[in-house]
mmCIF file of the N, C-alpha and C atoms, coordinates in Angstrom:
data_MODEL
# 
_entry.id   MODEL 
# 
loop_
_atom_site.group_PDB 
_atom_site.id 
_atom_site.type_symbol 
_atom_site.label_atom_id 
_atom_site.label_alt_id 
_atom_site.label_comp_id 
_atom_site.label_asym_id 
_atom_site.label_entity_id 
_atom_site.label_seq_id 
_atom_site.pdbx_PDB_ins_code 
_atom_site.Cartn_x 
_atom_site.Cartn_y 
_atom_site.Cartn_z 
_atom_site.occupancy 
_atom_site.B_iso_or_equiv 
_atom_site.pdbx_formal_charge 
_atom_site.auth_seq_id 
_atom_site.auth_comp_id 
_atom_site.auth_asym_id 
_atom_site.auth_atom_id 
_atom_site.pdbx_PDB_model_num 
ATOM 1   N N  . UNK A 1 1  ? 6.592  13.389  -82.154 1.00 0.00 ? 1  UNK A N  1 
ATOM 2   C CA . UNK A 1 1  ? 7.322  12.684  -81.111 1.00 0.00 ? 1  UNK A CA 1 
ATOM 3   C C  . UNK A 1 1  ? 6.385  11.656  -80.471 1.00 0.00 ? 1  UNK A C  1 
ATOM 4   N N  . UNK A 1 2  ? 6.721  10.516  -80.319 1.00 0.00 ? 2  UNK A N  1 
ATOM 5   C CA . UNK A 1 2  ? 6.346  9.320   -79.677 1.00 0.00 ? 2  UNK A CA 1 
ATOM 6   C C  . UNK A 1 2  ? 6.440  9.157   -78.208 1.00 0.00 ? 2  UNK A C  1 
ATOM 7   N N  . UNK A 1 3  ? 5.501  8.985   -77.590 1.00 0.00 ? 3  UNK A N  1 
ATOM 8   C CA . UNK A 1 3  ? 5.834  8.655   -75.541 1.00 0.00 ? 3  UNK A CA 1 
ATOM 9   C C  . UNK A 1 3  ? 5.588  7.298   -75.693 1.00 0.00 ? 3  UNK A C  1 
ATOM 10  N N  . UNK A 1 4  ? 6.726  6.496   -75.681 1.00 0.00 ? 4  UNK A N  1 
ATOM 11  C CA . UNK A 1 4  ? 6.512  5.586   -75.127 1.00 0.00 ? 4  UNK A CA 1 
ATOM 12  C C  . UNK A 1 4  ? 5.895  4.675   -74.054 1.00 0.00 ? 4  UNK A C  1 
ATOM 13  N N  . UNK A 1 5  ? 5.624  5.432   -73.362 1.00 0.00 ? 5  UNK A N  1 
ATOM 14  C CA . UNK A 1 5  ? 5.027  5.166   -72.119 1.00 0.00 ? 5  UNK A CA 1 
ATOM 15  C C  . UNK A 1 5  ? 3.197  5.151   -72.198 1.00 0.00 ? 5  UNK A C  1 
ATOM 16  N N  . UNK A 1 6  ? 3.406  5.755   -73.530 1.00 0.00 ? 6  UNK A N  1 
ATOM 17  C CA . UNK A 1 6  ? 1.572  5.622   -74.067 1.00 0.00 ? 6  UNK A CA 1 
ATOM 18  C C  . UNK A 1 6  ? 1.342  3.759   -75.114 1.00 0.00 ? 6  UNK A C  1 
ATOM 19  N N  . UNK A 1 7  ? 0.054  3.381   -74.738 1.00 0.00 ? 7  UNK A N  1 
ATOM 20  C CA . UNK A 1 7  ? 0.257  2.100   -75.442 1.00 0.00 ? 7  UNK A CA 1 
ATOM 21  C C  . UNK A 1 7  ? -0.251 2.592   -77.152 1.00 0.00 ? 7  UNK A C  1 
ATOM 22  N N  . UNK A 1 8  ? -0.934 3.135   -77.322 1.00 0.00 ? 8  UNK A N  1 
ATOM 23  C CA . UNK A 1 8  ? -1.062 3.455   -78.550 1.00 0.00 ? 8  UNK A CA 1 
ATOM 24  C C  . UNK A 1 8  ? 0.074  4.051   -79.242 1.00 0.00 ? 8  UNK A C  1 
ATOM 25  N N  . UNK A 1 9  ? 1.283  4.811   -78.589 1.00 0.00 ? 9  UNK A N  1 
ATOM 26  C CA . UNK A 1 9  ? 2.028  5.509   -79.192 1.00 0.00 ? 9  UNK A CA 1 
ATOM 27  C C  . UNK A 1 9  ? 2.907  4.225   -79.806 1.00 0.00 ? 9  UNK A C  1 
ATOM 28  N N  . UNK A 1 10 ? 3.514  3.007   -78.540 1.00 0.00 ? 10 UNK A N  1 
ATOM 29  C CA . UNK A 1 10 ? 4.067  2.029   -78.669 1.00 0.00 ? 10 UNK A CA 1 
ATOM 30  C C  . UNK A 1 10 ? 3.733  1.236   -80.057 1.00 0.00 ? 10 UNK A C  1 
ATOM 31  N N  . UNK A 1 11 ? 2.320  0.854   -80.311 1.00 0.00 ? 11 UNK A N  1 
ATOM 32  C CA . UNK A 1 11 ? 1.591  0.407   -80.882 1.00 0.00 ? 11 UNK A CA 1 
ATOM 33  C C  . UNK A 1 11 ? 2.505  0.468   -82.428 1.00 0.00 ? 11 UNK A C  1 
ATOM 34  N N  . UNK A 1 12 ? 1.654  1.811   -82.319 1.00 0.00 ? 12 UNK A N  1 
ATOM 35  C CA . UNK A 1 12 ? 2.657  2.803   -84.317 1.00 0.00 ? 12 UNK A CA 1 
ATOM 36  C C  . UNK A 1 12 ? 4.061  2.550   -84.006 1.00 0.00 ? 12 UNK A C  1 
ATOM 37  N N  . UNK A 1 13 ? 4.639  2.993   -82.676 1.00 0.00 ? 13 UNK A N  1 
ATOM 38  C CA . UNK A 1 13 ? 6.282  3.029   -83.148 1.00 0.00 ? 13 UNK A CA 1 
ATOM 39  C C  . UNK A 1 13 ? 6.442  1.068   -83.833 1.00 0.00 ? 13 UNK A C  1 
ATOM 40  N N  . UNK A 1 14 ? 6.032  0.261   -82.988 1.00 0.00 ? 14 UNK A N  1 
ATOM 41  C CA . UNK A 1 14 ? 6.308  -0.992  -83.338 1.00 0.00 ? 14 UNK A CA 1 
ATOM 42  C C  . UNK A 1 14 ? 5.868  -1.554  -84.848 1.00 0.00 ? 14 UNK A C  1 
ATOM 43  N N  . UNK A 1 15 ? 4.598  -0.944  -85.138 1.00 0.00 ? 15 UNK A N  1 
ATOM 44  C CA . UNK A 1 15 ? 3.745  -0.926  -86.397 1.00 0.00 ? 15 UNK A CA 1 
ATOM 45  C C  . UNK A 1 15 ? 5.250  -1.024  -87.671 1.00 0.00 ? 15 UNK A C  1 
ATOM 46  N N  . UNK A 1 16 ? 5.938  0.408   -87.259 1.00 0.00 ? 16 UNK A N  1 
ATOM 47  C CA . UNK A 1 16 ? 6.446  1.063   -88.207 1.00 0.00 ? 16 UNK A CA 1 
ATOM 48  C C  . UNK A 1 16 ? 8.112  0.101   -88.330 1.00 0.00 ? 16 UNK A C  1 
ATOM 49  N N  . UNK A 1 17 ? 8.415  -0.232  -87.279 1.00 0.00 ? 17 UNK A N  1 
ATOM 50  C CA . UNK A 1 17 ? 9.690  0.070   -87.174 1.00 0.00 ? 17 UNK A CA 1 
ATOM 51  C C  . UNK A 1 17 ? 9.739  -2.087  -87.790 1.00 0.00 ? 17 UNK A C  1 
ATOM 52  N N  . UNK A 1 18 ? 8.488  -2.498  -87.482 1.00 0.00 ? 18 UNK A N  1 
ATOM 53  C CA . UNK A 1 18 ? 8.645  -4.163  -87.689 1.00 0.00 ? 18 UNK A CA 1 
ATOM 54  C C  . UNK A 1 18 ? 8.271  -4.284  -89.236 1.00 0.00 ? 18 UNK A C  1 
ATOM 55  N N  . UNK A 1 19 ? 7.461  -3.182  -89.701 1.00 0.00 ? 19 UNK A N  1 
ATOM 56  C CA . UNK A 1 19 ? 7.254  -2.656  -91.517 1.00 0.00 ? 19 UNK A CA 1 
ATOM 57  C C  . UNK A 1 19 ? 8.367  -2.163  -92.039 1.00 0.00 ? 19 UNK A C  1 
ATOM 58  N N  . UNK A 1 20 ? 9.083  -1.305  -91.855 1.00 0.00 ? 20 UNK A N  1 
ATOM 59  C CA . UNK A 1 20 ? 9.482  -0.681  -92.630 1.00 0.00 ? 20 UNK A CA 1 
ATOM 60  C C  . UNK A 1 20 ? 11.210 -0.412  -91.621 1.00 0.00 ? 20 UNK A C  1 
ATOM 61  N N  . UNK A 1 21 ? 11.788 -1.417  -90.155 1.00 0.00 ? 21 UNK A N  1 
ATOM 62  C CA . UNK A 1 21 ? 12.530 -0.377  -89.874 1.00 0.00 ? 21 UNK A CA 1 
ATOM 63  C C  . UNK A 1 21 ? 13.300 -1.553  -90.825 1.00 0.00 ? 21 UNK A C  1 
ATOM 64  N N  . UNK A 1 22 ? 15.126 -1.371  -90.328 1.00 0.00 ? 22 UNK A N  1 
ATOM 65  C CA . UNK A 1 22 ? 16.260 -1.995  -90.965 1.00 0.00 ? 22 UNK A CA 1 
ATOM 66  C C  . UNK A 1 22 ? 15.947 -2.908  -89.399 1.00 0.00 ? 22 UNK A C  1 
ATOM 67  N N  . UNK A 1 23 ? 17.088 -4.139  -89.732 1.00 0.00 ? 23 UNK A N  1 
ATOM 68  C CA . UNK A 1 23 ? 17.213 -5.332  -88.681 1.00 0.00 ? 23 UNK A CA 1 
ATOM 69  C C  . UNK A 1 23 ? 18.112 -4.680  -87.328 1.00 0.00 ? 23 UNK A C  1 
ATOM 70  N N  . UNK A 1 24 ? 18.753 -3.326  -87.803 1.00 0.00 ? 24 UNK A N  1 
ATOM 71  C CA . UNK A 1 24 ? 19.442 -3.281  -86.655 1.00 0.00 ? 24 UNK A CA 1 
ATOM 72  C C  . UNK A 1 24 ? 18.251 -2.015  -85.694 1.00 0.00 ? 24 UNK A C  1 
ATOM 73  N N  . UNK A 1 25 ? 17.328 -1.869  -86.375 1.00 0.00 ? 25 UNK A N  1 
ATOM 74  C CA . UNK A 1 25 ? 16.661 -0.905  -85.851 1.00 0.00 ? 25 UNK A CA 1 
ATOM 75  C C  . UNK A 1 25 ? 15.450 -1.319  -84.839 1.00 0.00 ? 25 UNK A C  1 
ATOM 76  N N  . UNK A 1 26 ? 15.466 -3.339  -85.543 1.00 0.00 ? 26 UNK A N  1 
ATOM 77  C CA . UNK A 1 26 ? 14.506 -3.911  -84.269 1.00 0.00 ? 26 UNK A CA 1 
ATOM 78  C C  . UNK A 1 26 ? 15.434 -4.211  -83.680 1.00 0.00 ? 26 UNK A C  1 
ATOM 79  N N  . UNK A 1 27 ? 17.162 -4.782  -83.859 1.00 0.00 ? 27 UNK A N  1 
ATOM 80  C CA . UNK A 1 27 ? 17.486 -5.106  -82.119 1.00 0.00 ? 27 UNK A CA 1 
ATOM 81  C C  . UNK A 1 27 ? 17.504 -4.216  -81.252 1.00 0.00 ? 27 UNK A C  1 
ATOM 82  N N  . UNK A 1 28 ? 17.472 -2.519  -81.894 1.00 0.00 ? 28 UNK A N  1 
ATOM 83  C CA . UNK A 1 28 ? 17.690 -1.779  -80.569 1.00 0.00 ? 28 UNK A CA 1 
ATOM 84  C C  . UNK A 1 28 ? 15.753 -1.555  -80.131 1.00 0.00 ? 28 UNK A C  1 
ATOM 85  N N  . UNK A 1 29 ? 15.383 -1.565  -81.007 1.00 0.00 ? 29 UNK A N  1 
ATOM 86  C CA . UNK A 1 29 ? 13.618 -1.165  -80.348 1.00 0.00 ? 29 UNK A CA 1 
ATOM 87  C C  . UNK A 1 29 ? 12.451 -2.107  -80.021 1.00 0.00 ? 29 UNK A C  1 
ATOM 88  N N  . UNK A 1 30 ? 12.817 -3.222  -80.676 1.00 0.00 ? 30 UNK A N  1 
ATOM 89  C CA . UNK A 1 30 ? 11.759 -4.279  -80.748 1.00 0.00 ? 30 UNK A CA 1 
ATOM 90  C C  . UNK A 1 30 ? 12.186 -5.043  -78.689 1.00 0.00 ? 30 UNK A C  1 
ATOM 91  N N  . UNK A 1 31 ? 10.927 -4.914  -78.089 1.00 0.00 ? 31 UNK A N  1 
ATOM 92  C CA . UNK A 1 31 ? 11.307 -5.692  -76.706 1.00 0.00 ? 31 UNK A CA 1 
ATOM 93  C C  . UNK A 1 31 ? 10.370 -7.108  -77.337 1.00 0.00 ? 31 UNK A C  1 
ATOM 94  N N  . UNK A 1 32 ? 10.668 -8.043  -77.287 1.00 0.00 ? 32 UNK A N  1 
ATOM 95  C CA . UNK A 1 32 ? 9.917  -9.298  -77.533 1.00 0.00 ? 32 UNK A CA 1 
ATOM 96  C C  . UNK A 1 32 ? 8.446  -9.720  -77.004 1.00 0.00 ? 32 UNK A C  1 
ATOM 97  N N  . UNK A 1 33 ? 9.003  -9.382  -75.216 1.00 0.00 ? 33 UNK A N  1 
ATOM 98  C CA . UNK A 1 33 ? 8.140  -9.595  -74.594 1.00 0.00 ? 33 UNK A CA 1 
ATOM 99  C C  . UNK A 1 33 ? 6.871  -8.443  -74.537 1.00 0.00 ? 33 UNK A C  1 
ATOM 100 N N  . UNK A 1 34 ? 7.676  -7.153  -74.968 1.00 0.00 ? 34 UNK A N  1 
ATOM 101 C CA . UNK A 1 34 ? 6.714  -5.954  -75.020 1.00 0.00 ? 34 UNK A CA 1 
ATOM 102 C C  . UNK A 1 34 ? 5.587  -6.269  -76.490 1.00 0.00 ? 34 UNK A C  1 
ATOM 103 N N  . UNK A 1 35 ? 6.205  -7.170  -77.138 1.00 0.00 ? 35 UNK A N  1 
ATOM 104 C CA . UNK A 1 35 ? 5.467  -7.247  -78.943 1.00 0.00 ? 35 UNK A CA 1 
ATOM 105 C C  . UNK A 1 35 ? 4.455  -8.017  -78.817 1.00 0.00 ? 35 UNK A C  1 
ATOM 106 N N  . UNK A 1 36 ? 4.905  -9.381  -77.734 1.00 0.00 ? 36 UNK A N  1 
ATOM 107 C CA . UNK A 1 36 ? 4.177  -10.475 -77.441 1.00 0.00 ? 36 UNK A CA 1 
ATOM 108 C C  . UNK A 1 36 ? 2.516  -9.860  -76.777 1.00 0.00 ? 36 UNK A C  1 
ATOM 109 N N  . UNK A 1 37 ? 3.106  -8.716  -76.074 1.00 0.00 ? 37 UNK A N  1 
ATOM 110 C CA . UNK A 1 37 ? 1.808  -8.184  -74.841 1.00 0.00 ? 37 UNK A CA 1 
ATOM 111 C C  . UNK A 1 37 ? 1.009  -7.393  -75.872 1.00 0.00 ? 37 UNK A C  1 
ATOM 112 N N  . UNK A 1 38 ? 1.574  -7.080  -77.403 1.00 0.00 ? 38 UNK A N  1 
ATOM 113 C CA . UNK A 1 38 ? 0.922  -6.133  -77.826 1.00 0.00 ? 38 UNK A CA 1 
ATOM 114 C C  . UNK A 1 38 ? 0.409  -6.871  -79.727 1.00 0.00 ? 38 UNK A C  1 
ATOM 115 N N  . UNK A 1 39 ? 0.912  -7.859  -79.891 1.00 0.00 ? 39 UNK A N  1 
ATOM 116 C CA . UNK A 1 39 ? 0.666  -8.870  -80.888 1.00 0.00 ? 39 UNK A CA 1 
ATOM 117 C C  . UNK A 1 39 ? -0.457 -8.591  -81.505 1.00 0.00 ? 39 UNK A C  1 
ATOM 118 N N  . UNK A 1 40 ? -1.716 -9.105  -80.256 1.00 0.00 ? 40 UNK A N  1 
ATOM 119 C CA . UNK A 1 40 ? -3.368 -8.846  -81.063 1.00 0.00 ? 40 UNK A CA 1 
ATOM 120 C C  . UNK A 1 40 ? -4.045 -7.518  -81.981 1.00 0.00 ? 40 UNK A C  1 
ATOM 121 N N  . UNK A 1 41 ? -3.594 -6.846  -81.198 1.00 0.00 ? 41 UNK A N  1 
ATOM 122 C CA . UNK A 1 41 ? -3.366 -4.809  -81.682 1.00 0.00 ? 41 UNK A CA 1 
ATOM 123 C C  . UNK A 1 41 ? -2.592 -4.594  -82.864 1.00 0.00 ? 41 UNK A C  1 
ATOM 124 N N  . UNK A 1 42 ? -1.443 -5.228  -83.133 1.00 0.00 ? 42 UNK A N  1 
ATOM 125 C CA . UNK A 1 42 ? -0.548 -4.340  -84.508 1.00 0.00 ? 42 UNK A CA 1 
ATOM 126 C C  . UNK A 1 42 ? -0.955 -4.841  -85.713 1.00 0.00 ? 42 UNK A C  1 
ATOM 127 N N  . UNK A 1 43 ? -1.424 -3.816  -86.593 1.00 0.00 ? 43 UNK A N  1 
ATOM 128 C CA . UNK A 1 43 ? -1.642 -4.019  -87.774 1.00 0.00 ? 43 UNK A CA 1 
ATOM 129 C C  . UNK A 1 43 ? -0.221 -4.226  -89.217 1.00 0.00 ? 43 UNK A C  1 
ATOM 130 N N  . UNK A 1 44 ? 0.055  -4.924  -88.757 1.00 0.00 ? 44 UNK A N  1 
ATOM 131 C CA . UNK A 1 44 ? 0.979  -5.741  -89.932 1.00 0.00 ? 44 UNK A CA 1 
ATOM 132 C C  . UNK A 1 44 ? 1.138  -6.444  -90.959 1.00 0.00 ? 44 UNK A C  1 
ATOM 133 N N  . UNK A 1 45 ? 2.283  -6.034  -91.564 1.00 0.00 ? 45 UNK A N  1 
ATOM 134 C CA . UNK A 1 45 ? 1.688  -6.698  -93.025 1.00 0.00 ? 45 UNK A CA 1 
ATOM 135 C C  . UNK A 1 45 ? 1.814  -8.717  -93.105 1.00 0.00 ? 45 UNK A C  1 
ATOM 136 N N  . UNK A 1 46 ? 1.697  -9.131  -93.141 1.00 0.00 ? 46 UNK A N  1 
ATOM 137 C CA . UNK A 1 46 ? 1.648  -10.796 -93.290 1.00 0.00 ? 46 UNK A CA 1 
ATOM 138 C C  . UNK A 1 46 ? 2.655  -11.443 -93.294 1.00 0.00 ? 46 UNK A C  1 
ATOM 139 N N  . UNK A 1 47 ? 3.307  -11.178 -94.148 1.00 0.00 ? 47 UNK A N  1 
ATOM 140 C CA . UNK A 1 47 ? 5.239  -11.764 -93.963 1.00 0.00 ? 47 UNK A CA 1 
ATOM 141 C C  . UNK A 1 47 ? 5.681  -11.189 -92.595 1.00 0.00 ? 47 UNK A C  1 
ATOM 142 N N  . UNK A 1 48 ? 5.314  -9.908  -92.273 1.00 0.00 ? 48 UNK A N  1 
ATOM 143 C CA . UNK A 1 48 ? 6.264  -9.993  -91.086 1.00 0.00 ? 48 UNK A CA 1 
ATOM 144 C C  . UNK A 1 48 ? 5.185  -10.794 -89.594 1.00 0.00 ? 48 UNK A C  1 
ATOM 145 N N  . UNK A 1 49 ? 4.242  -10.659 -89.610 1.00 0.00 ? 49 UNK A N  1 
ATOM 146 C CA . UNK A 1 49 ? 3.461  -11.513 -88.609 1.00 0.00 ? 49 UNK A CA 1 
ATOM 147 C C  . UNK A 1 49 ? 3.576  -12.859 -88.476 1.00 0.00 ? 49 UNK A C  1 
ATOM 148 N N  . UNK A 1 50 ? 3.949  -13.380 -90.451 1.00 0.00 ? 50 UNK A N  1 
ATOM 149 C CA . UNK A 1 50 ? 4.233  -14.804 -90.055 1.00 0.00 ? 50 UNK A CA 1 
ATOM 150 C C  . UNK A 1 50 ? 6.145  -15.373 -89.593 1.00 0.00 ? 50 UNK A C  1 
ATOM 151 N N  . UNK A 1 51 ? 6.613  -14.628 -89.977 1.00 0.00 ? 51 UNK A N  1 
ATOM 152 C CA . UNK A 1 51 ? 7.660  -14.619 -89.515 1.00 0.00 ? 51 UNK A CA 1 
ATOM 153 C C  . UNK A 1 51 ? 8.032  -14.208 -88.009 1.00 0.00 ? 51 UNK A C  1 
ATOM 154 N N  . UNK A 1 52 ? 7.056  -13.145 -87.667 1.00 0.00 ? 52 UNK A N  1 
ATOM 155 C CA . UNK A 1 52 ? 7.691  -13.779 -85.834 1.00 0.00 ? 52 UNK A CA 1 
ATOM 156 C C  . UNK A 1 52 ? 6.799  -14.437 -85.044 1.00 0.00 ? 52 UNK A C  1 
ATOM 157 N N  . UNK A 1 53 ? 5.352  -14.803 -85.686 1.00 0.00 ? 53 UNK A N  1 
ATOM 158 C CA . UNK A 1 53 ? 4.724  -15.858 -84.937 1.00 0.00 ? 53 UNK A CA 1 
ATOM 159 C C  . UNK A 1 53 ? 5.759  -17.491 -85.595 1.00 0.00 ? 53 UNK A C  1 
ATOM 160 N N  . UNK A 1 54 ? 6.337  -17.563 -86.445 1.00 0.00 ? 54 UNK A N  1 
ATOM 161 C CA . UNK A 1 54 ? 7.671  -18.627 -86.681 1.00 0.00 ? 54 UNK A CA 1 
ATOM 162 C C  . UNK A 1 54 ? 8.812  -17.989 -85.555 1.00 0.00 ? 54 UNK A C  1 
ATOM 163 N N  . UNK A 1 55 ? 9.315  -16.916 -85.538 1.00 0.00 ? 55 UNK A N  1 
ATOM 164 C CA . UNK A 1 55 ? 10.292 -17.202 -83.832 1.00 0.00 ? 55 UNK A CA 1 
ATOM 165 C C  . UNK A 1 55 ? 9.782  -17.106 -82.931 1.00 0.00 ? 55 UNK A C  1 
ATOM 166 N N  . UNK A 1 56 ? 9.154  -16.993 -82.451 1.00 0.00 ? 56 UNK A N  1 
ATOM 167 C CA . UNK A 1 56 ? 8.609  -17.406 -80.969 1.00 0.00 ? 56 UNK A CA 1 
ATOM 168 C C  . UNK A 1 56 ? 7.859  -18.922 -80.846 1.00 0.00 ? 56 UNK A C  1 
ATOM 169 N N  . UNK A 1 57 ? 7.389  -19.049 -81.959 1.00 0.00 ? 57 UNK A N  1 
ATOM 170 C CA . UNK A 1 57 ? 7.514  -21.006 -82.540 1.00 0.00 ? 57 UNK A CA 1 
ATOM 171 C C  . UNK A 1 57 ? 8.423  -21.702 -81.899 1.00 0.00 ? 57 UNK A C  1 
ATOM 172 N N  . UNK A 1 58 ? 9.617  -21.172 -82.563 1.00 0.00 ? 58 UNK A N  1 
ATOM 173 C CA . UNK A 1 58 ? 10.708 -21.495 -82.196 1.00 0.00 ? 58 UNK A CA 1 
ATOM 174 C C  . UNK A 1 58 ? 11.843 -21.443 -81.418 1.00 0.00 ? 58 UNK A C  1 
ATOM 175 N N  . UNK A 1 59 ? 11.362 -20.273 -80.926 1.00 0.00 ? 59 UNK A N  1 
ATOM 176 C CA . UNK A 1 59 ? 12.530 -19.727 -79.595 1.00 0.00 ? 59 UNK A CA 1 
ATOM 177 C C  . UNK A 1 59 ? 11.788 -19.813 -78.677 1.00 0.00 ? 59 UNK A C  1 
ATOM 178 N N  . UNK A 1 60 ? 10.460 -19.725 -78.315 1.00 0.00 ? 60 UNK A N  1 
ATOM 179 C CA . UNK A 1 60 ? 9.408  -19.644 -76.801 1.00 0.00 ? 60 UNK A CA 1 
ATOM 180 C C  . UNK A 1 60 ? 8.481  -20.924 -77.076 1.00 0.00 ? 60 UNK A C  1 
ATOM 181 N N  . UNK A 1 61 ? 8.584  -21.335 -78.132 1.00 0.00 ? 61 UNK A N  1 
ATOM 182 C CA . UNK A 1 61 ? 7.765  -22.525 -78.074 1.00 0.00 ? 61 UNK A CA 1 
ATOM 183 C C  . UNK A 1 61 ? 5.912  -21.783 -77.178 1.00 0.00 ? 61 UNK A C  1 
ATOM 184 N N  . UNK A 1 62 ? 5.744  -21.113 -78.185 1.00 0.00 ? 62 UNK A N  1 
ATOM 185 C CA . UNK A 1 62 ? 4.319  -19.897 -78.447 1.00 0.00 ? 62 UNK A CA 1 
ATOM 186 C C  . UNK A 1 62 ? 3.966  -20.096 -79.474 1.00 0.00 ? 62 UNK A C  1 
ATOM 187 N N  . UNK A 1 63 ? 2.666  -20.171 -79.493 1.00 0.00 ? 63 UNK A N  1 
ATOM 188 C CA . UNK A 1 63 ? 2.282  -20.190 -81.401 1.00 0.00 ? 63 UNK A CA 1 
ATOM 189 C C  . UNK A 1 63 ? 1.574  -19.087 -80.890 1.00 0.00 ? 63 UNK A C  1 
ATOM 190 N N  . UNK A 1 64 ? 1.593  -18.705 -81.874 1.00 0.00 ? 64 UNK A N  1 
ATOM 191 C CA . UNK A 1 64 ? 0.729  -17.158 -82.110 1.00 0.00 ? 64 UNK A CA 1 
ATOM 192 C C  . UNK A 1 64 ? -0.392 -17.136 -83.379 1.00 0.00 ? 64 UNK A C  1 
ATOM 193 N N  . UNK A 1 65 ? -0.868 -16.722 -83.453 1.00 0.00 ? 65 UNK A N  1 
ATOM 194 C CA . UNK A 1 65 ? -2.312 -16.290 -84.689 1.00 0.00 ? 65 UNK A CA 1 
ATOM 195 C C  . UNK A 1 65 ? -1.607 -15.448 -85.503 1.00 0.00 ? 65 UNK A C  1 
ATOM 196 N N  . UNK A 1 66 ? -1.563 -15.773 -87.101 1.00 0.00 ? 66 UNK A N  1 
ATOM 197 C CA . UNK A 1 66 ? -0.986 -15.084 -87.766 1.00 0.00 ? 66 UNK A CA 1 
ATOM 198 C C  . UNK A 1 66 ? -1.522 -14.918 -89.121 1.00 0.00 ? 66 UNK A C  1 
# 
């Protein structure tokens, strides 16, 4: 079980769920602004890092390191 309320726990749930969840499984878990605060930390695989440092490109006008 995961506590959210821990940043490391956050960390893996986000790890996992931006790897491996389905699209409807980030609109209910993914917070944007919570991913943004936690970006530098998640170890991800490359397509998906470059793909949301491309939306927030594009929707927040943010570039991100990817």
């Amino acid at each position: 079980m995961y506590d959210l309320t821990r940043r490391p726990d956050r960390l893996r749930v986000y790890e996992q769920i931006l790897s491996e969840g389905t699209d409807d499984d980030v609109r209910r878990y993914i917070k944007v602004d919570e991913l943004l605060d936690l970006w530098g930390e998640l170890v991800l695989p490359q397509r998906v890092r470059r793909a949301w440092a491309e939306w927030y490109q594009q929707h927040r006008r943010i570039r991100l390191p990817c």
